[in-house]
C-alpha positions as CSV (number, residue, x, y, z in Angstrom):
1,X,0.0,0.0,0.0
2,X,1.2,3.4,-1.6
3,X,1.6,5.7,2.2
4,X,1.6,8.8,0.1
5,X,-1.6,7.9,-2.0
6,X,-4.1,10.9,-1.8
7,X,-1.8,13.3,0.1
8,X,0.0,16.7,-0.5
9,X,3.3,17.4,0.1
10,X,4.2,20.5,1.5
11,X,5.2,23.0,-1.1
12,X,9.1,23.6,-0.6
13,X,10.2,27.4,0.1
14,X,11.2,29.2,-3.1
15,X,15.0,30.1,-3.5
16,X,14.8,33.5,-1.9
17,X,13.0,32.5,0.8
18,X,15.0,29.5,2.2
19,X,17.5,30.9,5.2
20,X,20.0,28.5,4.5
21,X,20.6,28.8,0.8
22,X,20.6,32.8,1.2
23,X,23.1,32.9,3.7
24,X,25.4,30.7,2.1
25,X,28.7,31.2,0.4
26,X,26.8,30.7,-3.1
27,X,24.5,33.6,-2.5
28,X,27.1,36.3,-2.0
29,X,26.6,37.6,-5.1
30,X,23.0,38.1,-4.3
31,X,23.2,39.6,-0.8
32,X,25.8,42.0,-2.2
33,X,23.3,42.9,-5.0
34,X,20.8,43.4,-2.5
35,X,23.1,46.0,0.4
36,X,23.3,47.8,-3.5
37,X,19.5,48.1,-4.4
38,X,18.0,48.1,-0.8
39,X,19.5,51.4,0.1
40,X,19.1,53.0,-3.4
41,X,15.0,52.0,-3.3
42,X,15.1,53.1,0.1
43,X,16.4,56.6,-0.6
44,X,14.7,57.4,-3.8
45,X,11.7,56.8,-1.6
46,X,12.2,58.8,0.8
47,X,13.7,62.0,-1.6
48,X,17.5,61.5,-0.2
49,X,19.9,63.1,-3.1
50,X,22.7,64.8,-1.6
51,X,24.6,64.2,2.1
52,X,27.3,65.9,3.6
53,X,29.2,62.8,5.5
54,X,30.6,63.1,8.8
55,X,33.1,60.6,10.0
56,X,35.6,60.1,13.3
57,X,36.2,57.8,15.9
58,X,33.1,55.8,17.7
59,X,35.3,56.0,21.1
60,X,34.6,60.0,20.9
61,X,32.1,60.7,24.1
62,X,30.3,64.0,24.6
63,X,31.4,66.3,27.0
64,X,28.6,65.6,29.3
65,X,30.0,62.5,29.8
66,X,33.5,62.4,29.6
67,X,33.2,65.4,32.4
68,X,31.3,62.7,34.4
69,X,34.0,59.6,34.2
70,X,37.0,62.2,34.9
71,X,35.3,62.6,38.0
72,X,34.7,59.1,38.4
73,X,38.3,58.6,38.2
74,X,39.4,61.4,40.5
75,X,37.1,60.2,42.7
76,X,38.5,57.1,42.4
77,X,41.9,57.9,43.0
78,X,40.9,59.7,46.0
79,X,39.1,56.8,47.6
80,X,42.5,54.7,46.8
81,X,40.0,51.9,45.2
82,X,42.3,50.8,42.7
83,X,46.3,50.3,42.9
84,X,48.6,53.0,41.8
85,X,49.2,52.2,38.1
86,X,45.3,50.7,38.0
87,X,44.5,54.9,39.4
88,X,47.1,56.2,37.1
89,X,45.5,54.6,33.8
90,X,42.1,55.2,33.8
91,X,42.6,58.7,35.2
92,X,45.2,58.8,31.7
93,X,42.4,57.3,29.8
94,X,39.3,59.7,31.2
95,X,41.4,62.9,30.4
96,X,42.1,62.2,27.1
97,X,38.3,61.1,26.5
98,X,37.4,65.0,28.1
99,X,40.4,66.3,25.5
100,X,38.6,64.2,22.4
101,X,35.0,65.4,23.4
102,X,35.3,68.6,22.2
103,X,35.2,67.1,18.6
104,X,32.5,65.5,19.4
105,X,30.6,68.4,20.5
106,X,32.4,70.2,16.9
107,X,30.8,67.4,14.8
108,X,27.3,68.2,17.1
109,X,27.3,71.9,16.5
110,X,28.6,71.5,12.9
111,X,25.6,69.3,11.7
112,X,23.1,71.5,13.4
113,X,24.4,74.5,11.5
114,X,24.9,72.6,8.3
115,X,20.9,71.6,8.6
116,X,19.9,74.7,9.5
117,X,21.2,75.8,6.5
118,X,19.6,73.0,4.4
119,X,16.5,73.2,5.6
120,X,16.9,76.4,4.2
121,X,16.7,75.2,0.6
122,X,13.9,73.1,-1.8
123,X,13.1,70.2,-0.3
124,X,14.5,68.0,-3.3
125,X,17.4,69.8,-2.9
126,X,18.6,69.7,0.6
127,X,21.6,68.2,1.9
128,X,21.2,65.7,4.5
129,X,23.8,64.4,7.4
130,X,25.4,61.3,6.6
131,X,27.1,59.6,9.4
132,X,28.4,55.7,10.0
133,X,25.0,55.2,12.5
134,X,27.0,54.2,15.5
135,X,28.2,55.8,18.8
136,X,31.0,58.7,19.0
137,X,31.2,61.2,16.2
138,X,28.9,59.2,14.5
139,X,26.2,59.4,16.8
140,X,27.3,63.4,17.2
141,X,27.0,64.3,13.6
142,X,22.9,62.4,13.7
143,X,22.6,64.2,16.4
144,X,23.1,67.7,15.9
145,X,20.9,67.1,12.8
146,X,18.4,65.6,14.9
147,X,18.6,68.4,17.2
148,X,18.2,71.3,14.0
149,X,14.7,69.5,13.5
150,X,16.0,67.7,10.3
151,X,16.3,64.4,8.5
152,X,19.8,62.0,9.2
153,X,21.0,59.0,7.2
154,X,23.2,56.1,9.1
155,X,24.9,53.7,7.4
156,X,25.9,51.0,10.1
157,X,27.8,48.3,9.7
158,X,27.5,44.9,12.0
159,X,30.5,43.9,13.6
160,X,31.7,41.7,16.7
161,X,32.3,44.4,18.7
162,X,31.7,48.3,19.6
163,X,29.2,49.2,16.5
164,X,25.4,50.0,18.0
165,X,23.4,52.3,16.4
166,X,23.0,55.3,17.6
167,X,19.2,56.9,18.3
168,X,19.5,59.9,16.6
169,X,19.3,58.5,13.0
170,X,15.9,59.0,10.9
171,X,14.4,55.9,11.2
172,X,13.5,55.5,7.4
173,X,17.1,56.4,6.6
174,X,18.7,53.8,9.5
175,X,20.6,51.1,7.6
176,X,22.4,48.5,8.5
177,X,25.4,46.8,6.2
178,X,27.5,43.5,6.5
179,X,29.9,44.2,3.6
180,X,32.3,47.3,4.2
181,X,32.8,48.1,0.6
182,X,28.9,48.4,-0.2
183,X,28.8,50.7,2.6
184,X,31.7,53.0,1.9
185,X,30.1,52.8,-2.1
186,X,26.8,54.7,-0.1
187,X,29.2,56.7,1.3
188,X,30.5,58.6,-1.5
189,X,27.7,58.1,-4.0
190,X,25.2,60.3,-2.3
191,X,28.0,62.3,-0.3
192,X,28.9,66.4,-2.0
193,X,31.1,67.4,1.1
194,X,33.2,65.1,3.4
195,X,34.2,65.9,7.0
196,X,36.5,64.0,8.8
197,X,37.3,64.1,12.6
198,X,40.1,62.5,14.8
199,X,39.8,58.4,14.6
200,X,41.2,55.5,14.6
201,X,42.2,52.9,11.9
202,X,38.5,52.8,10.4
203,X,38.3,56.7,9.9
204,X,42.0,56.6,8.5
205,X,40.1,53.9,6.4
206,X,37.5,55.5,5.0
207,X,39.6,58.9,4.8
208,X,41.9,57.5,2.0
209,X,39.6,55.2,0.2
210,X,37.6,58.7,-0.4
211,X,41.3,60.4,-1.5
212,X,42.1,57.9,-3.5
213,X,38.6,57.8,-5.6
214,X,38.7,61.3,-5.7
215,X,42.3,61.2,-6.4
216,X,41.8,58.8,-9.7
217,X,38.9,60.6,-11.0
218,X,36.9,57.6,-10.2
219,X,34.3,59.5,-8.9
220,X,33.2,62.8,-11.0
221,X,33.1,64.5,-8.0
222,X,35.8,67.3,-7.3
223,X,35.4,68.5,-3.7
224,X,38.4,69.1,-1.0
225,X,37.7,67.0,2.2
226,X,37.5,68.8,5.3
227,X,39.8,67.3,8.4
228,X,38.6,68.8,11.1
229,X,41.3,69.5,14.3
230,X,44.9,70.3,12.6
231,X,46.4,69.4,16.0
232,X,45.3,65.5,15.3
233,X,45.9,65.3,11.8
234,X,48.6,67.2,11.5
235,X,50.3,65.4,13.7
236,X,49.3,61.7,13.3
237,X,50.4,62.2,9.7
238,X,51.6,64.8,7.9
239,X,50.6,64.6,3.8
240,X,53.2,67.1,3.1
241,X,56.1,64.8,3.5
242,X,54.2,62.5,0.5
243,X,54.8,65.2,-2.3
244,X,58.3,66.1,-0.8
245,X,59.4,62.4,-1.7
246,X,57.5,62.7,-4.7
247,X,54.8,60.1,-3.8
248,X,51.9,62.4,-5.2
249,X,51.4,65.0,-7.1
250,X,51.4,68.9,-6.3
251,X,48.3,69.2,-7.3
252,X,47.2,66.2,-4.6
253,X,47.4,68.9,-1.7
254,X,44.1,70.6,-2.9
255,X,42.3,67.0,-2.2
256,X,41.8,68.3,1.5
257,X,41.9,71.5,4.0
258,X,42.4,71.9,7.5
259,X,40.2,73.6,9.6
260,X,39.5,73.7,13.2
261,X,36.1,76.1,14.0
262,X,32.8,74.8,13.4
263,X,32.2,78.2,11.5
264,X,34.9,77.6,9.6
265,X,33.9,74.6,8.6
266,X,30.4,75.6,8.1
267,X,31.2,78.7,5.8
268,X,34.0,76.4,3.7
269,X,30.9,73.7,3.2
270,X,28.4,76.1,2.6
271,X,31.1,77.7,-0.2
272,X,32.0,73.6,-1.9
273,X,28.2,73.0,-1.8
274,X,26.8,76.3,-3.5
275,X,29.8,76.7,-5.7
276,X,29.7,73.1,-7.3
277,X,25.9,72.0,-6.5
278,X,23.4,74.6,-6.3
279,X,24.9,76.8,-9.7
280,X,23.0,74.3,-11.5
281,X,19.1,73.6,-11.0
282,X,19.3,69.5,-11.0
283,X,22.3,68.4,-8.8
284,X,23.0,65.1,-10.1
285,X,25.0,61.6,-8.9
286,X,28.2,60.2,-10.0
């Protein structure tokens, strides 16, 4: 007797709906296509043509805070709860956090002013604050956007450790990426001004990849990058010596500009963005 006579079989889940196949090393290809059409659907939806991207450590805290842990430390030291070198490092490690929160109180004040001034144009036109979605600068530059009364985009990116999203992105414009290149691709393609603050090895990251497509003309745009806080970045690495050993090109030293005043900043941004974007009446993409 046939066990299967007169029954159904349940109907087998297509291709992109089985878990197992789309997560696997055969679908890259696919899941890559989809971090590239996700976002772009997403912000043709929601008008998003033009962002002015804000980068810089995610270890950056506001002042607010950084106040409260030096104290925390003091206090610390006082109470003689810790050993000597124990008292000695974090006291070391909350100073430098107050020092390193005044950028991220920069990056704050900066993206309030540069939406304020946005918000000041069309709607189709406007120029929205771009950051990496996650804590320190990132979550500074969202915020002072979110604090102007305008519209944020945060490109996140999952990773084992340190990367939450902060709350201050537009929730329609929140994203989250698994593929670093796709990302810094969103990065640039909607971006007409770049601001980078003090970071680490990811900011230095994204920093050159933007250089170098700029650089090579492999994006259209032509726009200096901004690096906020000369005593950082001229320290940590000085671009000049790469010209004097003939590594680039004279020319190469117009790619960025130092600055290190919010209106500064702001009035050099305002300048890029008006200059190369507004002159005509349909801003396009690369």
């Amino acid at each position: 007797m046939d066990p299967f006579k007169g029954s159904k079989r349940p109907t087998p889940p297509k291709a992109y709906l089985n878990r197992e196949f789309m997560l696997s090393p055969q679908a890259r290809t696919l899941r890559v296509m989809a971090e590239m059409m996700e976002p772009h659907l997403r912000f043709k939806k929601n008008g998003v043509r033009n962002t002015v991207v804000m980068f810089g450590s995610a270890r950056t805290l506001p002042r607010e805070k950084a106040e409260a842990e030096l104290a925390a430390a003091k206090e610390a030291v006082r109470l003689g709860v810790c050993d000597g070198n124990e008292c000695a490092a974090r006291l070391r490690v909350a100073e430098l956090a107050l020092r390193s929160s005044a950028y991220y109180e920069a990056c704050r004040e900066l993206a309030a002013e540069m939406t304020h001034w946005s918000m000041g144009l069309p709607e189709w036109q406007r120029f929205l604050i771009c950051s990496g979605g996650g804590p320190g600068i990132m979550e500074a530059a969202n915020r002072g956007a979110h604090e102007a009364g305008g519209r944020s985009v945060g490109l996140g990116i999952s990773l084992p450790f340190e990367q939450s999203h902060n709350p201050f992105i537009t929730e329609e414009l929140n994203l989250e990426f698994h593929y670093f290149f796709v990302r810094k691709y969103w990065f640039l393609y909607l971006a007409k001004a770049l601001v980078a603050f003090p970071g680490g090895f990811g900011t230095f990251d994204e920093l050159f990849e933007m250089l170098t497509l700029i650089q090579t003309g492999k994006t259209k745009k032509k726009f200096p990058i901004l690096l906020f806080g000369s005593p950082f970045w001229k320290h940590v690495m000085d671009l000049e010596v790469m010209q004097q050993w003939g590594m680039v090109s004279p020319e190469d030293r117009d790619l960025y500009v130092h600055v290190d005043s919010v209106k500064e900043a702001r009035d050099l941004l305002v300048s890029i963005i008006t200059e190369k974007y507004l002159a005509d009446s349909d801003p396009g993409h690369d």
